[in-house]
PDB file with SEQRES, HELIX, SHEET and CRYST1 records, atoms N, CA, C and O in Angstrom:
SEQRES   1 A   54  UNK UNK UNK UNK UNK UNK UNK UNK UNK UNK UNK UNK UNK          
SEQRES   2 A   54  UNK UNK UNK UNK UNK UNK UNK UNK UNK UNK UNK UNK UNK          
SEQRES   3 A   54  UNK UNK UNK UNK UNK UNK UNK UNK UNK UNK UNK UNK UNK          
SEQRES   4 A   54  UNK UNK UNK UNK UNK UNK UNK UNK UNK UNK UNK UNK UNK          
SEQRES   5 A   54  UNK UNK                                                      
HELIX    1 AA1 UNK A    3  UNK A   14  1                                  12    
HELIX    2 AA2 UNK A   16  UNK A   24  1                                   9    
HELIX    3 AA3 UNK A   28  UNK A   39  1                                  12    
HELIX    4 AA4 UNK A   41  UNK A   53  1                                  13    
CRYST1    1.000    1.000    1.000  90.00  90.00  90.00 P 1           1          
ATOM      1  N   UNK A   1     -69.291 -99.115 116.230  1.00  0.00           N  
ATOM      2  CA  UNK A   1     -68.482-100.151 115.620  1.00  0.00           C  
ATOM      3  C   UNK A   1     -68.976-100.353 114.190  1.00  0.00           C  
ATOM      4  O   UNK A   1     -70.140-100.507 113.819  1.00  0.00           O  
ATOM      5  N   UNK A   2     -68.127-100.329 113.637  1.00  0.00           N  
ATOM      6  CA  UNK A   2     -68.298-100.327 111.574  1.00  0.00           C  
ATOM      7  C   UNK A   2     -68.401-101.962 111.570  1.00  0.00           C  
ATOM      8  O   UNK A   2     -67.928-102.643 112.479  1.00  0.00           O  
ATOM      9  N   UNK A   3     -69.232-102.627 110.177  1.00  0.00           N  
ATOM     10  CA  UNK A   3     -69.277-103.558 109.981  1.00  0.00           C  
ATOM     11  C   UNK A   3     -67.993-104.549 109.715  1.00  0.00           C  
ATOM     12  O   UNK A   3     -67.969-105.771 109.856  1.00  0.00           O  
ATOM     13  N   UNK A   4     -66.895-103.646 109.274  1.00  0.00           N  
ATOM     14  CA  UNK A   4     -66.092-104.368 109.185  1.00  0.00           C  
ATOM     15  C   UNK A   4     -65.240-104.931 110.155  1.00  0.00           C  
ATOM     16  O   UNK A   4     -64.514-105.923 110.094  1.00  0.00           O  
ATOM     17  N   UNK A   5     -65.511-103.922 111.286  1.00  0.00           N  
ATOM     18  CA  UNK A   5     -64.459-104.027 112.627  1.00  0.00           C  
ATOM     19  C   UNK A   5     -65.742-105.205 113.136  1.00  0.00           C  
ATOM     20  O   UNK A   5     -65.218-106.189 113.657  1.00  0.00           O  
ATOM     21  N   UNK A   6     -66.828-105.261 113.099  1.00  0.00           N  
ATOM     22  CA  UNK A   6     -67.550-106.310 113.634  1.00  0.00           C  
ATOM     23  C   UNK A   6     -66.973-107.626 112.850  1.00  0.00           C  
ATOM     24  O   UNK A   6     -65.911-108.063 113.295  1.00  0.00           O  
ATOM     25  N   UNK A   7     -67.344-108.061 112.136  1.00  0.00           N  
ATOM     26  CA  UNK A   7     -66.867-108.869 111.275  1.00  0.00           C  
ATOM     27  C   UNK A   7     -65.167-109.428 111.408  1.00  0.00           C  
ATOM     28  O   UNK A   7     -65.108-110.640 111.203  1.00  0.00           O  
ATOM     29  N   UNK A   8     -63.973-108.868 111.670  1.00  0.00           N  
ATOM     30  CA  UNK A   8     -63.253-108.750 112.263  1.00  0.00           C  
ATOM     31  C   UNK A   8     -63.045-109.547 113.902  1.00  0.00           C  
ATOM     32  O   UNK A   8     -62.496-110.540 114.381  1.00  0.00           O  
ATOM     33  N   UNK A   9     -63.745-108.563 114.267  1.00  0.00           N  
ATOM     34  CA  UNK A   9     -64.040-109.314 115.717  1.00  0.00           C  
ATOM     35  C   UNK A   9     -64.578-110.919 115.619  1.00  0.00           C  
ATOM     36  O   UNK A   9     -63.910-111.899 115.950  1.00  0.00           O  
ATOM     37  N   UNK A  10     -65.366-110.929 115.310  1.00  0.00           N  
ATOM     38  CA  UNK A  10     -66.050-112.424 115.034  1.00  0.00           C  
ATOM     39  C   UNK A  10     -65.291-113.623 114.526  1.00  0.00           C  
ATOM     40  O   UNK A  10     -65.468-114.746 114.998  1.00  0.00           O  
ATOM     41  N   UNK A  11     -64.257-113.304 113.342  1.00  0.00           N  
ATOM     42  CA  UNK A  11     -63.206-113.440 112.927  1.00  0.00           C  
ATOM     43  C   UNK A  11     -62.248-114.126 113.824  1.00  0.00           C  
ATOM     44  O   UNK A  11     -61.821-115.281 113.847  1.00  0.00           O  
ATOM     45  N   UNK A  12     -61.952-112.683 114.831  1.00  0.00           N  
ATOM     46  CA  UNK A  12     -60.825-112.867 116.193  1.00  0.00           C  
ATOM     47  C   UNK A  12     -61.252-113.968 116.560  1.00  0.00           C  
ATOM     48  O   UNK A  12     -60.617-115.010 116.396  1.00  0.00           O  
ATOM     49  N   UNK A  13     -62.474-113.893 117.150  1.00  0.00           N  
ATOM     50  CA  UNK A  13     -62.730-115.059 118.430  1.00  0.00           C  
ATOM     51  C   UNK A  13     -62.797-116.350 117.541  1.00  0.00           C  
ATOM     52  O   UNK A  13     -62.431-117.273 118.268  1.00  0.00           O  
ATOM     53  N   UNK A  14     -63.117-116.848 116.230  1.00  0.00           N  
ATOM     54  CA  UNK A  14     -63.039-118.205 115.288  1.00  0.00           C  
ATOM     55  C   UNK A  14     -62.000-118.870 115.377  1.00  0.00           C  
ATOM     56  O   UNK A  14     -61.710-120.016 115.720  1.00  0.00           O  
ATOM     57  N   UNK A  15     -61.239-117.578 114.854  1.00  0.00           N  
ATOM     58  CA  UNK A  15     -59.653-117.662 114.405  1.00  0.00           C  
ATOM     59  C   UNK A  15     -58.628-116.817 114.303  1.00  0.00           C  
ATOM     60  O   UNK A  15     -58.244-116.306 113.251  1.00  0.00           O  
ATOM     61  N   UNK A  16     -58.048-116.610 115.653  1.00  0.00           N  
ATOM     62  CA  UNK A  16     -57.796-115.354 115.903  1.00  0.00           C  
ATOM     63  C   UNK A  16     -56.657-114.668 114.962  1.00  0.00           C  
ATOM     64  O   UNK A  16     -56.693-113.448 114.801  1.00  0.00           O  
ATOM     65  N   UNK A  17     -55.766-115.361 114.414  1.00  0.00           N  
ATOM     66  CA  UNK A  17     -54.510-114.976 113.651  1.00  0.00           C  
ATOM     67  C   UNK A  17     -55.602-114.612 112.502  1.00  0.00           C  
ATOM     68  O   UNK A  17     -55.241-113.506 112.099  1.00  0.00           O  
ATOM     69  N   UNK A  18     -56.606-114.950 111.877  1.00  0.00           N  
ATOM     70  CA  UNK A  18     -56.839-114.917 110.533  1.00  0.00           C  
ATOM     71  C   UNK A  18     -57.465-113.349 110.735  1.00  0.00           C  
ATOM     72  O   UNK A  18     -57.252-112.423 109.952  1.00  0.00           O  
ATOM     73  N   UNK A  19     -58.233-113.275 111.887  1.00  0.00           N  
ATOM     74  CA  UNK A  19     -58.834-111.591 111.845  1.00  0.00           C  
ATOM     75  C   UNK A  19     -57.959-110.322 112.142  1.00  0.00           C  
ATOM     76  O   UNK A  19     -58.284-109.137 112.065  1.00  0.00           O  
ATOM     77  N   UNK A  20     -56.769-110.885 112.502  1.00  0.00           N  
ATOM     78  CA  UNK A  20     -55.635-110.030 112.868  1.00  0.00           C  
ATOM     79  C   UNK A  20     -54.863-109.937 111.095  1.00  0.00           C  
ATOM     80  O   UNK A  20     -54.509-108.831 110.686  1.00  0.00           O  
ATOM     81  N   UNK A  21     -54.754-110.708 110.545  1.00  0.00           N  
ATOM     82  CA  UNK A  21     -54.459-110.991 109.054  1.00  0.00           C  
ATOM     83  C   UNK A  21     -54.969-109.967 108.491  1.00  0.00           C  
ATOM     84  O   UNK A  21     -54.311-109.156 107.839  1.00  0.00           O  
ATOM     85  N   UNK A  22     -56.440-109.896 108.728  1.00  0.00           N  
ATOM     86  CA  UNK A  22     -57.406-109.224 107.443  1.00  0.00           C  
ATOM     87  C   UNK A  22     -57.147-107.965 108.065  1.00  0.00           C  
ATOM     88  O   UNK A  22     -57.276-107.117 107.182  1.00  0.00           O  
ATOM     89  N   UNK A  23     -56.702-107.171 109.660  1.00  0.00           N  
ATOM     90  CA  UNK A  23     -56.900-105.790 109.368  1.00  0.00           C  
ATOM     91  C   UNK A  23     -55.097-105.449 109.453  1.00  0.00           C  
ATOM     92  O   UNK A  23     -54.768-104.275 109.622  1.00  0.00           O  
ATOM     93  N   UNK A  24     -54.393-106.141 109.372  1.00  0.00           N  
ATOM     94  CA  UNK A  24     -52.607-105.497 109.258  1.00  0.00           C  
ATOM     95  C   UNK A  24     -52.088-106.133 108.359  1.00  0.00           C  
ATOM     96  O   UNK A  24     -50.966-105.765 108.010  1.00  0.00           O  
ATOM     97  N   UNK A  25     -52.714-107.301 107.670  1.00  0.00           N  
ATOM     98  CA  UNK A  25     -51.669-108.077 106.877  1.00  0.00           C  
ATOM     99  C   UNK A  25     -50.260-108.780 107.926  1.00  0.00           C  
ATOM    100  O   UNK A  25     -50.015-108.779 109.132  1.00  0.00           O  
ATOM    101  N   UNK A  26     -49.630-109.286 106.786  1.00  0.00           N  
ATOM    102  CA  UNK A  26     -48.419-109.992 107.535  1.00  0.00           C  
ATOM    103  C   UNK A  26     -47.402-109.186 108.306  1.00  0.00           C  
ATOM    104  O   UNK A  26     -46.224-109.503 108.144  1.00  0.00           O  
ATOM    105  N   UNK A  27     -47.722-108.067 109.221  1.00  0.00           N  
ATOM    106  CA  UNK A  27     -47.085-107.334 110.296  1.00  0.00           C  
ATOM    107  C   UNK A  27     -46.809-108.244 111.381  1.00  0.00           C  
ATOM    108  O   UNK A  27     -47.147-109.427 111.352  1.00  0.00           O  
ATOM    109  N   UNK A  28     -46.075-107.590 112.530  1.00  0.00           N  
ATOM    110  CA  UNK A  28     -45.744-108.181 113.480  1.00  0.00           C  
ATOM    111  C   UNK A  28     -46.927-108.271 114.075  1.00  0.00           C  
ATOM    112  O   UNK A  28     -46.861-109.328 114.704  1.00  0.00           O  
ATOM    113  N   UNK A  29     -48.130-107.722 114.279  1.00  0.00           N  
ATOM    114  CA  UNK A  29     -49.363-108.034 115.177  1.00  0.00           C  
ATOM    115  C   UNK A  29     -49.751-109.496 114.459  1.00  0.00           C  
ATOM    116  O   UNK A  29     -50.119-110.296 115.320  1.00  0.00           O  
ATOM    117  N   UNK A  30     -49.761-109.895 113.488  1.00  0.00           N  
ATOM    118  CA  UNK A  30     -50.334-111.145 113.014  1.00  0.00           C  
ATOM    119  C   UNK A  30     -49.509-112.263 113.998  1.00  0.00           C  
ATOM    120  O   UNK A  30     -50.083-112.948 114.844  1.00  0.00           O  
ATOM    121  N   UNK A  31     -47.624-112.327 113.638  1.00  0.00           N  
ATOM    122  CA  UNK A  31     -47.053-113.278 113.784  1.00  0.00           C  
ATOM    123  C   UNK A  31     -47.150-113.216 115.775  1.00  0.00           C  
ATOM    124  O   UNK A  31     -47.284-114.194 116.512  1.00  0.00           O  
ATOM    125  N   UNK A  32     -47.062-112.150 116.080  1.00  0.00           N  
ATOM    126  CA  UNK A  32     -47.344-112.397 117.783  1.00  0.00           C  
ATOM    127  C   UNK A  32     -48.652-113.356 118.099  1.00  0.00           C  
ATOM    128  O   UNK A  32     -48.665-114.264 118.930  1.00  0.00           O  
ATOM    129  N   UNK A  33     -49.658-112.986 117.319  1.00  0.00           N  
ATOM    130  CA  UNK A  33     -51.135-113.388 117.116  1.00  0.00           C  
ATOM    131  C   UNK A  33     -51.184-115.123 117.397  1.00  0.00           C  
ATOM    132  O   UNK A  33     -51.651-115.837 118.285  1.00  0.00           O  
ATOM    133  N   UNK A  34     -50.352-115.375 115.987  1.00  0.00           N  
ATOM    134  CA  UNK A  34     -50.110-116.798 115.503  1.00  0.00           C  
ATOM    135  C   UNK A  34     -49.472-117.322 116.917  1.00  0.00           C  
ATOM    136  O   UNK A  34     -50.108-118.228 117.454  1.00  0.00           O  
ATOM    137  N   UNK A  35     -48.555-116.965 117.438  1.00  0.00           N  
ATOM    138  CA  UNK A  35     -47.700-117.335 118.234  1.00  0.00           C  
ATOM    139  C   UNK A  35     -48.295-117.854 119.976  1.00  0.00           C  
ATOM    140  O   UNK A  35     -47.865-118.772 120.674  1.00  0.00           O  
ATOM    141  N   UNK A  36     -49.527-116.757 120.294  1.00  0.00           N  
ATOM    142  CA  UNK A  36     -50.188-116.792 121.439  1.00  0.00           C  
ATOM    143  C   UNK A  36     -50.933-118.044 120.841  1.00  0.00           C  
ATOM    144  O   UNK A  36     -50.910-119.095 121.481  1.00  0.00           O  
ATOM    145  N   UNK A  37     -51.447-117.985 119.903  1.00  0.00           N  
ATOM    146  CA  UNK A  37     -52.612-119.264 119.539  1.00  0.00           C  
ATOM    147  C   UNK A  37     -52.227-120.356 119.765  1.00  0.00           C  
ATOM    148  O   UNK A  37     -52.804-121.115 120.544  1.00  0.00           O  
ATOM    149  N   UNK A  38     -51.116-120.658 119.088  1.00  0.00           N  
ATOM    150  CA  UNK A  38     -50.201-121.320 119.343  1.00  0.00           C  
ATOM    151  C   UNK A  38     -50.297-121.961 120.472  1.00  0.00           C  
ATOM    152  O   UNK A  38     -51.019-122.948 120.613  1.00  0.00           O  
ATOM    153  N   UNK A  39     -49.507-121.414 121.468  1.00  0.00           N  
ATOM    154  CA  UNK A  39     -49.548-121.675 123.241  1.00  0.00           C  
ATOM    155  C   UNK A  39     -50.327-122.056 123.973  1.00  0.00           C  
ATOM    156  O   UNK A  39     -50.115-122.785 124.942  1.00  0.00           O  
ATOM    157  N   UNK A  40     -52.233-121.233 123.303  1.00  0.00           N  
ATOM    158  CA  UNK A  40     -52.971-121.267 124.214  1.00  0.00           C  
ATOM    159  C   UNK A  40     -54.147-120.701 123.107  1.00  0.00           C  
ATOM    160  O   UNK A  40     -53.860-119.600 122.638  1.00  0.00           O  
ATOM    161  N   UNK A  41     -55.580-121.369 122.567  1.00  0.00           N  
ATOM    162  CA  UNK A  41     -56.224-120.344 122.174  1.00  0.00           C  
ATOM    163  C   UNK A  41     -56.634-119.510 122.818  1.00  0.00           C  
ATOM    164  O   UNK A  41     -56.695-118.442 122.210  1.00  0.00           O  
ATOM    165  N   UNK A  42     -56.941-119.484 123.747  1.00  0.00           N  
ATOM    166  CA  UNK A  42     -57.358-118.271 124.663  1.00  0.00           C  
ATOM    167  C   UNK A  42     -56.539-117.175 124.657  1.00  0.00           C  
ATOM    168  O   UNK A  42     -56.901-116.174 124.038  1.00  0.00           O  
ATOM    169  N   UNK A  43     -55.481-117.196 125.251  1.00  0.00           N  
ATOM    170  CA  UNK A  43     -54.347-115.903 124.366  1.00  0.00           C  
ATOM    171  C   UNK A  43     -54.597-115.278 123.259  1.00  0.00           C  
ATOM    172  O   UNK A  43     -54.945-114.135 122.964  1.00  0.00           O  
ATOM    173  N   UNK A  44     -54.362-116.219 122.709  1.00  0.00           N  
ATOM    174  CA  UNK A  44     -54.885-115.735 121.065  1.00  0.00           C  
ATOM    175  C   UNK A  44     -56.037-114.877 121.127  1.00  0.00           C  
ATOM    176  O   UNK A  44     -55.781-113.674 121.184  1.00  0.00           O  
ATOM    177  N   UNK A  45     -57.140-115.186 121.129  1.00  0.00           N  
ATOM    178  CA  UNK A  45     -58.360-114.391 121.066  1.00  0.00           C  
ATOM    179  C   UNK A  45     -57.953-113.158 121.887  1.00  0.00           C  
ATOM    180  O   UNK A  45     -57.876-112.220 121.094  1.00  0.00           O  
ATOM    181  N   UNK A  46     -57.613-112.690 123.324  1.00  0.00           N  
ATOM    182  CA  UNK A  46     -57.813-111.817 123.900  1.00  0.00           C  
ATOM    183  C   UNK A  46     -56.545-111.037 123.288  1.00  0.00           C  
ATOM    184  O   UNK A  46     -56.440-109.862 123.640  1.00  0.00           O  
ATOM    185  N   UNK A  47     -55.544-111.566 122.389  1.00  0.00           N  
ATOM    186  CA  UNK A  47     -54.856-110.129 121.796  1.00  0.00           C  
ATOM    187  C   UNK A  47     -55.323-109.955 120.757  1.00  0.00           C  
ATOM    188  O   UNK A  47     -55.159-108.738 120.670  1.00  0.00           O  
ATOM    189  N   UNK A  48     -55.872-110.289 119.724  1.00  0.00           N  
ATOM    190  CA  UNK A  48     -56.372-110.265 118.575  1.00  0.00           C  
ATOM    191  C   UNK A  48     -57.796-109.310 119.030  1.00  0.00           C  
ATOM    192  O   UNK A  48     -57.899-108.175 118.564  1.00  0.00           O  
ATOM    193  N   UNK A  49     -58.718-109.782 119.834  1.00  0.00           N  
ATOM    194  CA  UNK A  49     -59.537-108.636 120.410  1.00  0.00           C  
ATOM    195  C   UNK A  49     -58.928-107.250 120.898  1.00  0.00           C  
ATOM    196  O   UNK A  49     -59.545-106.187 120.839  1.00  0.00           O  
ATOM    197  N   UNK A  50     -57.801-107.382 121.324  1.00  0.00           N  
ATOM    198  CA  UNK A  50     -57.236-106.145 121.911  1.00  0.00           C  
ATOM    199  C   UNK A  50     -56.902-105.444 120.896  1.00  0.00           C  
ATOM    200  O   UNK A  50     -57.293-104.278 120.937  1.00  0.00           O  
ATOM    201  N   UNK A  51     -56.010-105.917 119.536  1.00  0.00           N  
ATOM    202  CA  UNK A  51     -55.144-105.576 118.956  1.00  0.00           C  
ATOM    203  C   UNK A  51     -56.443-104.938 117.871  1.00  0.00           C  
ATOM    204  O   UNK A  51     -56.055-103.958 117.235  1.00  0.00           O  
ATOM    205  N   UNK A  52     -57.650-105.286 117.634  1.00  0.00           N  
ATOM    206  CA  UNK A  52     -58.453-105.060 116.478  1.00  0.00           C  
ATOM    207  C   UNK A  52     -59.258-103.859 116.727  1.00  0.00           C  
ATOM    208  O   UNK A  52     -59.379-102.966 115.889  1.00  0.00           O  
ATOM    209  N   UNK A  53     -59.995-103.839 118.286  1.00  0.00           N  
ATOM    210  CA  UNK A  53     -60.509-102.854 119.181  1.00  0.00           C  
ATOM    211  C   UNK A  53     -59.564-101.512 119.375  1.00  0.00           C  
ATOM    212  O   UNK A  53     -60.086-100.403 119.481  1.00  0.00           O  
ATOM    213  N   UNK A  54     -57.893-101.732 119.420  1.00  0.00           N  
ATOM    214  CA  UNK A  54     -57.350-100.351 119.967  1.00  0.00           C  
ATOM    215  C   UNK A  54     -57.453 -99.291 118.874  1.00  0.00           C  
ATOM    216  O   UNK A  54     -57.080 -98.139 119.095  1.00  0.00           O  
TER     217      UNK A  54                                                      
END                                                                             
């Protein structure tokens, strides 16, 4: 794992839309991101982990 994908990660689990931000920009992985957080933080984190890791 590269420092940045760490950093990233750490990111995810804070704030999960914002670490999804820094590696796609305003793509659809962000606004799904925003959207789970939204609902539930817990959501949030486990796609933003998924989505940063694949």
């Amino acid at each position: 794992m590269s420092t940045a994908t760490f950093i990233d990660v750490i990111l995810a689990i804070l704030l999960p839309p914002l670490g999804v931000f820094f590696k796609y920009g305003c793509k659809i992985e962000f606004w799904i991101c925003l959207l789970l957080t939204l609902f539930g933080y817990l959501p949030g984190i486990i796609y933003a982990l998924w989505v940063i890791t694949k």
